[in-house]
C-alpha positions in Angstrom: 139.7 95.2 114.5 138.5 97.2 111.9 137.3 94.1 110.0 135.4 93.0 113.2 133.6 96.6 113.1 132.5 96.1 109.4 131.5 92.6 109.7 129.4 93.8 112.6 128.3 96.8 111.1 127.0 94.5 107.9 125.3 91.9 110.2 123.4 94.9 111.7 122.0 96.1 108.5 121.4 92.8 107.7 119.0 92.7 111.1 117.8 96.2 110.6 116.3 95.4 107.6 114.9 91.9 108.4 113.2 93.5 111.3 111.8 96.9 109.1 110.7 94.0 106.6 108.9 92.0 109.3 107.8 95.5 111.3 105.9 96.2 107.3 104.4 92.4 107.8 102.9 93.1 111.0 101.0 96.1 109.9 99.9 93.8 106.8 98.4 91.5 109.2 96.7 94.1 111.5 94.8 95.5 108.2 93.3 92.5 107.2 91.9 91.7 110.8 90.4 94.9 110.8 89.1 94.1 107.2 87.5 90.9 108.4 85.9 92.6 111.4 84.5 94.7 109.2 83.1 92.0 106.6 81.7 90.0 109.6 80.3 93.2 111.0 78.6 94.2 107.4 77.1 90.6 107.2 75.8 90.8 110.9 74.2 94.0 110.1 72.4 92.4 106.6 71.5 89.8 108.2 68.6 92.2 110.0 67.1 92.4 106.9 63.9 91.2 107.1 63.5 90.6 103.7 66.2 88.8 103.1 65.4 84.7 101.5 66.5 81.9 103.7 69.6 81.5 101.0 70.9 84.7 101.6 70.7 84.2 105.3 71.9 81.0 105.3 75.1 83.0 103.1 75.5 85.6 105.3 76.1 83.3 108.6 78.7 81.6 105.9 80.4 84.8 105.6 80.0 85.7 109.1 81.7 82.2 110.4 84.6 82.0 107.6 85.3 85.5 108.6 85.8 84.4 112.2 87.6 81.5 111.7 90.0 82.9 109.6 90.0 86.1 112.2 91.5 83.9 114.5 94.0 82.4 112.6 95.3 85.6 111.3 95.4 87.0 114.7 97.8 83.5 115.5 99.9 84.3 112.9 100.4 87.9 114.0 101.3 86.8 117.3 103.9 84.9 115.9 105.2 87.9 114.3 105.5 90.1 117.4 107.4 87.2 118.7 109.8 87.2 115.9 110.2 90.6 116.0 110.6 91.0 119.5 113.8 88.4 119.2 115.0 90.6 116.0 114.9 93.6 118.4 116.5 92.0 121.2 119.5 90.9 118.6 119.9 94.0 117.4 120.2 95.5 120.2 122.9 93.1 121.6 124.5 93.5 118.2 124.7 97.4 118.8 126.4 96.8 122.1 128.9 94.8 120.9 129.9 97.5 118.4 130.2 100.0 121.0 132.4 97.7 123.1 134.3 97.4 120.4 134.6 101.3 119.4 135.3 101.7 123.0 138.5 99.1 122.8 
């Protein structure tokens, strides 16, 4: 019984820590969306410029477009991240339940 409780009590740290590590990922991933909001918003704003060459324009609507593309696959891959930190939760939670069954025994 009492190795039962250890194991347990390992495989939760083990969890904890996978899901404090992915939690730490997550917030990773929200600053650099906001980042390339921001780069897309600074390049909308130059691009009212009025004198501005047709180069630089042509740049800025580069910037503006990369940004957005890769906007939307960052914003992918933090959806995947909830997802995998949702099932960490939901495993740890189930793990702390079966300790407590087994304090109870």
């Amino acid at each position: 019984m009492n190795a039962q409780i250890q194991a347990l009590q390992k495989e939760i740290d083990i969890v904890r820590s996978r899901l404090l590590r992915a939690n730490k990922e997550v917030e990773s991933i929200i600053r650099e969306i906001r980042h390339l909001h921001n780069m897309r918003e600074e390049a909308q704003v130059s691009l009212l410029d009025t004198g501005m060459t047709l180069l630089e324009a042509d740049h800025k609507n580069a910037t503006i477009d990369a940004c957005r593309q890769v906007r939307m696959k960052t914003e992918i891959s933090l959806a995947d991240k909830k997802v995998f930190c949702e099932r960490l939760e939901l495993h740890h939670k189930r793990l702390l339940k079966k300790l407590a069954a087994l304090f109870t025994q």
